[in-house]
N, C-alpha and C positions, 0 to 999 in steps of 0.2 A: 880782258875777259879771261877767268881762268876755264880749263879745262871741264870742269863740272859746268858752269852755264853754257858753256862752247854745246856738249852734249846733252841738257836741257835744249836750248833753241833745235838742236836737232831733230830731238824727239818731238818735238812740239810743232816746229814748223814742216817736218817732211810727214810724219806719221797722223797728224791733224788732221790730212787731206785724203788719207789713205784709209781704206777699211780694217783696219788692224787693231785698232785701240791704243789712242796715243797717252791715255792716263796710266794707260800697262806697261807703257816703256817709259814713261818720265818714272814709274815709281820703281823700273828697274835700273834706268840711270841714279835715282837717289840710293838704290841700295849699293848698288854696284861702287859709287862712292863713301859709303857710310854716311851719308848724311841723315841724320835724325830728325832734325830741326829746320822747317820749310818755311822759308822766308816769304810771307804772303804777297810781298809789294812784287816780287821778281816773278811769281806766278803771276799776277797781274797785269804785267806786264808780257808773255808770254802770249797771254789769251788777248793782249789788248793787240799783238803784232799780228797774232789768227785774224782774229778778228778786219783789224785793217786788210789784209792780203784777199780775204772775202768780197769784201765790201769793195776795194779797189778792183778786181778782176770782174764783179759780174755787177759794177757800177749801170751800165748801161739798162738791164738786167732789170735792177730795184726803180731805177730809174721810171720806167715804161711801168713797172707794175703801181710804184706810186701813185703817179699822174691817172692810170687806168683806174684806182680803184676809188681813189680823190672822187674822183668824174662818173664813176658808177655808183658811190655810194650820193651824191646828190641829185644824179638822173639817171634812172631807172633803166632806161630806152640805151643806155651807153654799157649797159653791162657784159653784154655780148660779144667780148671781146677775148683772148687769149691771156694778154694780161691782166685781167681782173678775174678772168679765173682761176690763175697761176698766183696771184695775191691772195684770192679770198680759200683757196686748198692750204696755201701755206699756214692761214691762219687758223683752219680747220686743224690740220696733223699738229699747228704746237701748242693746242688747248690739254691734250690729253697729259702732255711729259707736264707741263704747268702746275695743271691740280694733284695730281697723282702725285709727282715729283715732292711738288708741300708738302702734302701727304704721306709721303714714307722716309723722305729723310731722316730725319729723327732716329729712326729704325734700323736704316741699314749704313749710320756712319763710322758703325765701330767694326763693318767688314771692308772696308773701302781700301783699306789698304792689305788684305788679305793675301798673298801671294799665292795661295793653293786655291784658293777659287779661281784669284785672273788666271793664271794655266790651265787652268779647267773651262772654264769658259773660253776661251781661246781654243782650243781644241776643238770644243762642242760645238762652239759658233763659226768659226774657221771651217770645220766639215761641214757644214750647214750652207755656209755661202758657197762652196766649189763645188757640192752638188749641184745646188738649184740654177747657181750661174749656165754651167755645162750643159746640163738636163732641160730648163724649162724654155720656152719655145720664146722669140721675139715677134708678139702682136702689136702693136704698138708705141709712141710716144707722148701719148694724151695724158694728162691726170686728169682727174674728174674728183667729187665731192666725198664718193664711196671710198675710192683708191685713196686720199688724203687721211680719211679717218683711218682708216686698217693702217697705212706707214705712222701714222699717230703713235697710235698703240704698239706697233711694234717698235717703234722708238725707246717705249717702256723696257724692251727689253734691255739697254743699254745702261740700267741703273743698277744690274747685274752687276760690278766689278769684273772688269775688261773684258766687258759685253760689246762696246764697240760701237758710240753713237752712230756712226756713219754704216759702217758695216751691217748692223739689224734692221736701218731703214732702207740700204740698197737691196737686202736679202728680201723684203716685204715687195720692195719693187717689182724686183724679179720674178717672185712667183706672181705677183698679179701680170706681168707681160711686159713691164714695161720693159726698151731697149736699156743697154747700158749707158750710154751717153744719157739719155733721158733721166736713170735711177737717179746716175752721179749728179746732174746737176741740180733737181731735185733736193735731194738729197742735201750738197752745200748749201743753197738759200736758206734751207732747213736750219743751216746747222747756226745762221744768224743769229736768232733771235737769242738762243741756249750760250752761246759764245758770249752772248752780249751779257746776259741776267749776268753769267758767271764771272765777267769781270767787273762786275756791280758788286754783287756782293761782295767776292775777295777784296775789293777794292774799300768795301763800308769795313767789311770786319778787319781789315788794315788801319784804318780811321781810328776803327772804335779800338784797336790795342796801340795806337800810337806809334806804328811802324811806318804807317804812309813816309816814302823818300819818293825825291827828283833828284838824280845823278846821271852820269853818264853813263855807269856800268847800266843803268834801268834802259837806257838811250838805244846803248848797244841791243841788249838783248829785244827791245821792240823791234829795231834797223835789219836783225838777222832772221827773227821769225818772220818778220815781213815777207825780206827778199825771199828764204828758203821756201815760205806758204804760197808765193805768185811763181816761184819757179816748178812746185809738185804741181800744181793748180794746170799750169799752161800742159805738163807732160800727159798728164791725166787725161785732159780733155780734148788732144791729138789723138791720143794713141789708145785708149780706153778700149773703143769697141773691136780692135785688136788685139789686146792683150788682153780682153777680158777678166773678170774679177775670182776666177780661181785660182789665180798663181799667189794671191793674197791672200785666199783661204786656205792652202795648201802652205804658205808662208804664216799663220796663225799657229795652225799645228804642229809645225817644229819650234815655233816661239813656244807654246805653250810649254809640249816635255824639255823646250832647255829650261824654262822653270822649274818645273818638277824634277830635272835632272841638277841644278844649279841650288836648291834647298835639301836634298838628297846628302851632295857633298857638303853642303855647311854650316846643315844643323847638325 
């Protein structure tokens, strides 16, 4: 594995999990390499390691919400459960990024790669979560129907360039009350279904240019997102409501100005 995928899997498996915006640091590990030219199968595989390290960590998780919503959606009288409301919220908040997302892509893929927006948004969004973390009070750990759609939509905000899927839907959390453990895991199941389309498609539009490979180098870099996504996953979820999510926001805004201080020197 050479040193640019070494630092691909990085960015991908440790900042994935993290509120920072991990597409603003893979695409500063690709410039920081010069890399031009983004091999789509090796991205795919990236999001295919997230993805697993997800799905493997809160296995039990999808598990219960399954079988709960299987069992509610054919008898009514079973609905009343935790996990069927924790499935049916989930699928509430990913209807919004879904249509919208169809909806403006088209639009905004010739800024995606922008580097003075993701430093700007990073800043913006970065100050944005350290306040509200700090400031807004911990009422509970319930979602509910209302709270599902508003993290929806603020999900939208994350189609921003290094808007930060993770980061805009724990910031929504927040301000509605929820605790940090609660936002954060929340938050990951969330980020399932978006992990998954995205490695659908990288994976069809690989297809369709005839790049699709099976290698080892592909092996490795799932093997390494993996472990590095189950290893931030587990720290996260220990120590969360102790470290709370402004040291991240606050870590956002210095990422951002090395942006702006890092295209400063080299354009």
């Amino acid at each position: 594995m050479t040193y640019y995928l070494l630092f691909l899997c990085l960015a991908q498996g440790i900042t994935e999990f993290l509120p920072v915006s991990s597409s603003a640091h893979m695409m500063m590990v690709t410039q920081w390499f010069g890399v031009t030219k983004h091999d789509t199968t090796l991205y795919v595989g990236l999001h295919i390691g997230t993805l697993l390290a997800i799905t493997a960590f809160y296995f039990k998780d999808i598990m219960l919400m399954t079988v709960a919503f299987i069992h509610g959606s054919l008898c009514p009288h079973k609905r009343n459960n935790d996990n069927f409301n924790l499935a049916l919220c989930l699928l509430i908040a990913t209807i919004p990024a879904i249509i919208i997302g169809f909806l403006i892509k088209p639009y905004i893929a010739h800024i995606q790669d922008n580097l003075t927006i993701i430093a700007f948004s990073s800043i913006i969004f970065g100050s944005l979560l350290a306040f509200i973390d700090d400031y807004m009070p911990i009422n509970h750990d319930r979602i509910t129907k209302k709270r599902a759609i508003l993290i929806g939509i603020g999900q939208l905000l994350a189609f921003f360039p290094g808007g930060s899927r993770l980061g805009t839907t724990i910031t929504v959390a927040r301000i509605l009350g929820m605790s940090r453990a609660a936002s954060f895991r929340f938050s990951m199941l969330l980020s399932i279904p978006v992990v998954l389309g995205a490695s659908v498609l990288m994976g069809y539009e690989a297809y369709q240019c005839g790049t699709i490979f099976f290698d080892t180098t592909l092996a490795k870099v799932v093997l390494t997102t993996f472990i590095l996504g189950m290893t931030t996953l587990f720290i996260m979820t220990q120590f969360i409501n102790r470290i709370g999510f402004s040291i991240f926001g606050i870590y956002r805004v210095v990422f951002g100005f090395c942006i702006l201080l890092w295209l400063f020197v080299t354009q």
